[in-house]
C-alpha positions, 0 to 999 in steps of 0.5 A, a space after each residue: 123086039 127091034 133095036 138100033 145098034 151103036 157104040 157108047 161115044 155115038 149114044 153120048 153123042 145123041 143124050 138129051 139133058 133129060 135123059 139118063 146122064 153121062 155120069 150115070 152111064 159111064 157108072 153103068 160101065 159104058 165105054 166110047 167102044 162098048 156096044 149098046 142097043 136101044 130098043 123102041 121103048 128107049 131102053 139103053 142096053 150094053 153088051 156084057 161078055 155074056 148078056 146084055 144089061 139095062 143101063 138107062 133110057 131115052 126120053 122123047 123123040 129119041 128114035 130119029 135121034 138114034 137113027 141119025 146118029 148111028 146112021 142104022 134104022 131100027 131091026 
């Protein structure tokens, strides 16, 4: 499975009113610095010590919003 990697502030940067709040995320444990991955089916993903977690997803057109705003394509 492909995916776009970026931090929690630029995934802030790029939500739709739409989509999963920001409420919701920073909840789910989201951070400005965390990682988190969005894969082609729009689910947000942070990184655990561990593992990773499912904490949400994308609506829409969110893959060139993802790419544009992480400036990374999808691998």
């Amino acid at each position: 499975m492909k995916f776009i990697e970026m931090n929690g502030k630029t995934l802030m940067s790029m939500l739709e009113p739409s989509e999963v709040s920001p409420v919701e995320l920073r909840e789910a444990g989201l951070t400005d610095t965390c990682l988190v991955r969005i894969n082609q089916q729009g689910d947000i993903e942070v990184r655990r010590r561990d593992r990773w977690d499912v904490i949400g997803g994308l609506r829409g057109n969110f893959g060139p919003r993802a790419e544009q705003a992480s400036g990374r394509g999808f691998a």
